[in-house]
PABA-599045 format. One record per residue (C-alpha): residue in one letter; residue number from 1; x, y, z. Coordinates in nm, 3 decimals. Layout:
<rs>
+--------+-------+---------+---------+---------+
: kolkol : vexdo :    east :   north :      up :
+--------+-------+---------+---------+---------+
:      a :   NUM :       X :       Y :       Z :
...
+--------+-------+---------+---------+---------+
</rs>
This chain:
<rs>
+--------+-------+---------+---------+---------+
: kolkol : vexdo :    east :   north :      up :
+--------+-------+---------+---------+---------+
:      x :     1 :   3.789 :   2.267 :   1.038 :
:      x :     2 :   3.576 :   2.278 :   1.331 :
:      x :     3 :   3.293 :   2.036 :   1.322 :
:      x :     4 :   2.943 :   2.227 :   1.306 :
:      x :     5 :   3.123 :   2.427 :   1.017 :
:      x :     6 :   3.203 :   2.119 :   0.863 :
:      x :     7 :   2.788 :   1.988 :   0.924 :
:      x :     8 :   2.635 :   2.313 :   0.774 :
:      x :     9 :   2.856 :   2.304 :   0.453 :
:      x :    10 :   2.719 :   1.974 :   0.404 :
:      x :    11 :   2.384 :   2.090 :   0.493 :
:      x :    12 :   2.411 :   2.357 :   0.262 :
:      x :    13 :   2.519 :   2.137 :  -0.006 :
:      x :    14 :   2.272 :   1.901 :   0.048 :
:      x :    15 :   2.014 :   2.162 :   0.008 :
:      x :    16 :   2.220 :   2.308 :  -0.324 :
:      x :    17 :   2.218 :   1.976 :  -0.488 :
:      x :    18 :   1.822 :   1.905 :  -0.381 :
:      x :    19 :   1.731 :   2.244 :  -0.540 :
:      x :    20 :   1.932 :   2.180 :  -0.870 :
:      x :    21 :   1.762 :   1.842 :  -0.877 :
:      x :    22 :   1.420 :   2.025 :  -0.841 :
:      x :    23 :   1.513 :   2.258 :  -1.108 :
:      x :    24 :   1.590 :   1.983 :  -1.345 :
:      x :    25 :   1.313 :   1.818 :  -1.319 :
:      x :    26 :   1.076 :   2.110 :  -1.321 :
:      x :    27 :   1.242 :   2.105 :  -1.719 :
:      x :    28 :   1.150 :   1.735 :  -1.772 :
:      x :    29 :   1.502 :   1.574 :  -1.708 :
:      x :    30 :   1.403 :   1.247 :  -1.694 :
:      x :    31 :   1.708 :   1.132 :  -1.460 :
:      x :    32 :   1.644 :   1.383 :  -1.202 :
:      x :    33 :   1.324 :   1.298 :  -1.184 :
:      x :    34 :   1.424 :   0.939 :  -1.139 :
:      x :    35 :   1.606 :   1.050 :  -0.851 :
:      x :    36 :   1.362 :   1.219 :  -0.641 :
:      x :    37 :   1.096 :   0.908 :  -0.710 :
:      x :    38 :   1.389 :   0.698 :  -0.611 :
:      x :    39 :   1.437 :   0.854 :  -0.297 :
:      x :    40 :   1.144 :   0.971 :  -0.190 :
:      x :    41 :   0.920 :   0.648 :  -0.303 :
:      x :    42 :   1.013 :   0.417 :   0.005 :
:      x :    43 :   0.883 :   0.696 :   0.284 :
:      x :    44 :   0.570 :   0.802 :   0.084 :
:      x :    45 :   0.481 :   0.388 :  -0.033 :
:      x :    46 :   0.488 :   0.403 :   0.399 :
:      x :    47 :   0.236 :   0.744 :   0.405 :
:      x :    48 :   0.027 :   0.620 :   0.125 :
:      x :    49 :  -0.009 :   0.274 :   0.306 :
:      x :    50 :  -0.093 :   0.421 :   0.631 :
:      x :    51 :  -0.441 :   0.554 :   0.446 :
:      x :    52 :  -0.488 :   0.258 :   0.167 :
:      x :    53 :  -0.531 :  -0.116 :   0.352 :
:      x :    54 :  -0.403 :  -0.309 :   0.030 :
:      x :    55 :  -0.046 :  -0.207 :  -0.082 :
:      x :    56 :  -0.140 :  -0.228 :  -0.491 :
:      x :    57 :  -0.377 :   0.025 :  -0.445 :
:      x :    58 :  -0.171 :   0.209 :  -0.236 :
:      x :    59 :   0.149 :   0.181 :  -0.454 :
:      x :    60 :  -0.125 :   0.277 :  -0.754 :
:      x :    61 :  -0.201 :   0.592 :  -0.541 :
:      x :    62 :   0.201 :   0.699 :  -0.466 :
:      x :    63 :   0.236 :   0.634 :  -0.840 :
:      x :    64 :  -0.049 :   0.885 :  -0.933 :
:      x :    65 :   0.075 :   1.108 :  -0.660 :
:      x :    66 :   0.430 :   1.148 :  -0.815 :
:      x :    67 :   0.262 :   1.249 :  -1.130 :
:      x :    68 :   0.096 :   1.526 :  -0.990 :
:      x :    69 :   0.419 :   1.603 :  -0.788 :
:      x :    70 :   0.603 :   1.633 :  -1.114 :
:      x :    71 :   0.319 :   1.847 :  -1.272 :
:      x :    72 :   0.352 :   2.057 :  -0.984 :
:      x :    73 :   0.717 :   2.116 :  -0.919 :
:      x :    74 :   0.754 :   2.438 :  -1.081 :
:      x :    75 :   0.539 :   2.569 :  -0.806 :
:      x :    76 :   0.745 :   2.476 :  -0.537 :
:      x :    77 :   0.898 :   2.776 :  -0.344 :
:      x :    78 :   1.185 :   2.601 :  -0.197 :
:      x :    79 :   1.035 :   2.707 :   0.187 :
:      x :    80 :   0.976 :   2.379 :   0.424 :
:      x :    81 :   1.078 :   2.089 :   0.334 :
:      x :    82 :   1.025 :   1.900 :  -0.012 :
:      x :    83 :   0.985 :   1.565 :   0.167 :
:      x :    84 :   0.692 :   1.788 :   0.359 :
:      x :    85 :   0.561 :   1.929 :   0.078 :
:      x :    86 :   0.542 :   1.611 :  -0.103 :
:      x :    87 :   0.379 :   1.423 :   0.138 :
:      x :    88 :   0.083 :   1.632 :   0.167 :
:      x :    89 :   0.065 :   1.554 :  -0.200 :
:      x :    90 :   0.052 :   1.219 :  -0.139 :
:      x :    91 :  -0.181 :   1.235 :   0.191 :
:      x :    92 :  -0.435 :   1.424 :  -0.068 :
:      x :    93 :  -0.414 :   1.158 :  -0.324 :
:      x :    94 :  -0.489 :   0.963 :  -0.037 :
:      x :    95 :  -0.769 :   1.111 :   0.061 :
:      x :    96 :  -0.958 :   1.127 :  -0.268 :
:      x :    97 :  -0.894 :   0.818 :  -0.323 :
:      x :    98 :  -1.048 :   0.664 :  -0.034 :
:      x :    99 :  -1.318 :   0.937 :  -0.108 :
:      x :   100 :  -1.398 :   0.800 :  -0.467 :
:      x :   101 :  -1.329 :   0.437 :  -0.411 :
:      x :   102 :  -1.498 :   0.380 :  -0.035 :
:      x :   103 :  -1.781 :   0.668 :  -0.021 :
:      x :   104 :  -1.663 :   0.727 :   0.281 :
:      x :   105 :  -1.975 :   0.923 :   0.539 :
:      x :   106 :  -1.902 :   1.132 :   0.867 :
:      x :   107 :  -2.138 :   1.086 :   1.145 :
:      x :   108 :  -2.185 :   1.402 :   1.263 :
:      x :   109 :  -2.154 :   1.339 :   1.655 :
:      x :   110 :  -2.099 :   1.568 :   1.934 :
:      x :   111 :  -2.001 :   1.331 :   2.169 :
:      x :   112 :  -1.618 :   1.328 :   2.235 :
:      x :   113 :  -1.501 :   1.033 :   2.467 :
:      x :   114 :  -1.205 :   1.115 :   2.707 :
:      x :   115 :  -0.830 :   1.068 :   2.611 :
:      x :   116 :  -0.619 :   0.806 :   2.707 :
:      x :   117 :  -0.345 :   0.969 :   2.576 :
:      x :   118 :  -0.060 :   0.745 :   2.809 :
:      x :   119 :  -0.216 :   0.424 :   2.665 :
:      x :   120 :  -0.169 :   0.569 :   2.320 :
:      x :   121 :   0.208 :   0.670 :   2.447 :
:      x :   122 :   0.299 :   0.349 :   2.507 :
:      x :   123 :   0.152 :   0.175 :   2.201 :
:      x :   124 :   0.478 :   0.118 :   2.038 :
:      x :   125 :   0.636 :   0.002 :   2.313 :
:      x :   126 :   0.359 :  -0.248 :   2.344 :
:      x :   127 :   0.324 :  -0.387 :   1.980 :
:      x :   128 :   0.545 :  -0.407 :   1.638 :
:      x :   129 :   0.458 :  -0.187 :   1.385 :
:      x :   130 :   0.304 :  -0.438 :   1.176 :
:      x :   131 :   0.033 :  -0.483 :   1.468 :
:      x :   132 :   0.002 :  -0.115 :   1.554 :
:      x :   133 :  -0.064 :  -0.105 :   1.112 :
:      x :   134 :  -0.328 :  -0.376 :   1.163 :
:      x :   135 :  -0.490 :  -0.221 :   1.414 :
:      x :   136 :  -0.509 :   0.096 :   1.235 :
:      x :   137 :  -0.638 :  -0.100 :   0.897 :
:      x :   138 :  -0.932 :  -0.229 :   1.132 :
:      x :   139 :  -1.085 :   0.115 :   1.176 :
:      x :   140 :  -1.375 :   0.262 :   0.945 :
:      x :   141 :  -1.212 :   0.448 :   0.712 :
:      x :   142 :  -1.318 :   0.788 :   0.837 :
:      x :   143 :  -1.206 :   0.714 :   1.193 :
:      x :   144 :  -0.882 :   0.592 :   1.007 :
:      x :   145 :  -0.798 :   0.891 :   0.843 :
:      x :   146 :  -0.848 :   1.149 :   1.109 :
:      x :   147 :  -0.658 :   0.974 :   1.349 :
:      x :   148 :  -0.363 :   0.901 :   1.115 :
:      x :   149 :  -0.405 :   1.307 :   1.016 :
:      x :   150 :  -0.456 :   1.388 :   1.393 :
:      x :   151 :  -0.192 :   1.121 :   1.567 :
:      x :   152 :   0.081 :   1.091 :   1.241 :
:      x :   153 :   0.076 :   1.368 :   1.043 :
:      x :   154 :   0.013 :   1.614 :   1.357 :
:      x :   155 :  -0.283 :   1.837 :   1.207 :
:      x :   156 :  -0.487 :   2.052 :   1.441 :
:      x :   157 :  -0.864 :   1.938 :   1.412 :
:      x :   158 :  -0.927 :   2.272 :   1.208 :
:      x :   159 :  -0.707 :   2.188 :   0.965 :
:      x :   160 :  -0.863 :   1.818 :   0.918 :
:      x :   161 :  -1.200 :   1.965 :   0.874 :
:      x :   162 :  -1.127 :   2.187 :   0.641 :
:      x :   163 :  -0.907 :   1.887 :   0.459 :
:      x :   164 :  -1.227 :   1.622 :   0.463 :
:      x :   165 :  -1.538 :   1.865 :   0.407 :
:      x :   166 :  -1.642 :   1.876 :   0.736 :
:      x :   167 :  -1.641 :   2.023 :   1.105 :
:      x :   168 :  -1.423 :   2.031 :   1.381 :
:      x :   169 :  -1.661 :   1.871 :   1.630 :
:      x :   170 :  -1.696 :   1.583 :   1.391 :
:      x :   171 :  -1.322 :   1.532 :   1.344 :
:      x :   172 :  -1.280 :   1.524 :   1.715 :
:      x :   173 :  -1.580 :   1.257 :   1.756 :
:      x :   174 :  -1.407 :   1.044 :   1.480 :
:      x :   175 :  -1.063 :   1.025 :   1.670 :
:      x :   176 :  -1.234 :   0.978 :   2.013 :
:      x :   177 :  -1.413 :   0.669 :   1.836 :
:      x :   178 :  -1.118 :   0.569 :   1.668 :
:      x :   179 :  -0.897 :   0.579 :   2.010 :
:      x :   180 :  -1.132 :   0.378 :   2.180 :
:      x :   181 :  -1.186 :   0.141 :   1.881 :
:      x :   182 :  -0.787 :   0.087 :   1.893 :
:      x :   183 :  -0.815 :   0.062 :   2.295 :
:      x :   184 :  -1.034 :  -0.227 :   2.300 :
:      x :   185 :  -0.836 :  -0.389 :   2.029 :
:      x :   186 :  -0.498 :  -0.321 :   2.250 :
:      x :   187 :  -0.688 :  -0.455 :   2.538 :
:      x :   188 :  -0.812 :  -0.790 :   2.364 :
:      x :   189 :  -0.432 :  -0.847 :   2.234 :
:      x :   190 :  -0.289 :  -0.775 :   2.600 :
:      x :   191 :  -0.545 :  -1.044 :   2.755 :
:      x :   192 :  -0.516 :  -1.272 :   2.446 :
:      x :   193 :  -0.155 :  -1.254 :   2.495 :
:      x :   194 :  -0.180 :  -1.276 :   2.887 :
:      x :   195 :  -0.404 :  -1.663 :   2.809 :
:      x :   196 :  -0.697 :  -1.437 :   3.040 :
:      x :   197 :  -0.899 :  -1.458 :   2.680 :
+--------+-------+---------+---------+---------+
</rs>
């Protein structure tokens, strides 16, 4: 059997299997439902601890997030991904959350510093991902979560407004700020690690 036929019938069953699981959990089965937190708890743990600093409270938020993804299977059209469709669940969650818990304010601000987008490029090959996750912790939390919606999740600066209550030009100021907060703190690591500080 030629190979890429041999790929898409396991693609296909893949997807077969993934939508019976769905189904069965949509009618309560407890084991299928099991399954999907199993898998899918790792990866969104990761999403939900890009957005909450301490990994309790995030775990506390993933937790609450599965509940609602449970509660809101049955409206799941089986077009995109699950793993997509869950996340923005959990990237939601996040978001009130941090709303609730931090009172988080926007300054409105038109001015939008220049890009260094090469510097950002290059981050990983720079730092671990434990420092790049540091780094990210250390910005205000509104700076935090438009540049982990703008650089990690890939949303258009429409799209975060309309997410966080508020207006394009302000979600652009808040990444600007938060790129040059993470600049200066890549800076001070490169000269601390260089002995020049």
């Amino acid at each position: 059997m030629p190979l890429i036929l041999t790929f898409n019938m396991k693609v296909i069953n893949l997807h077969q299997e993934e939508k019976e699981l769905i189904e069965l959990a949509v009618e309560n089965n407890r084991h299928a439902q099991q399954k999907i937190y199993s898998k899918y708890a790792p990866k969104m743990l990761s999403v939900c601890r890009q957005y909450v600093k301490d990994v309790h409270q995030a775990e506390d938020v993933m937790i609450t997030s599965f509940m609602k993804v449970f509660t809101s299977l049955k409206n799941f059209e089986h077009k995109g991904s699950f793993e997509g469709w869950i996340r923005r669940i959990m990237i939601n969650e996040c978001i009130s959350f941090i709303r609730v818990h931090k009172k988080v304010k926007f300054i409105e601000d038109s001015l939008v510093l220049g890009r260094d987008e090469e510097t950002f490029n290059n981050i990983e090959s720079q730092l671990s991902i434990d420092d790049i996750q540091s780094l990210i912790d250390s910005l205000p939390d509104g700076y935090k979560m438009v540049f982990n919606l703008y650089v990690i999740e890939g949303y258009k600066h429409h799209e975060i407004g309309t997410m966080l209550g508020i207006n394009e030009g302000t979600s652009k100021s808040q990444l600007s700020h938060a790129r040059k907060m993470l600049q200066e703190q890549i800076n001070k690591l490169k000269n601390y690690s260089n002995g020049t500080e």
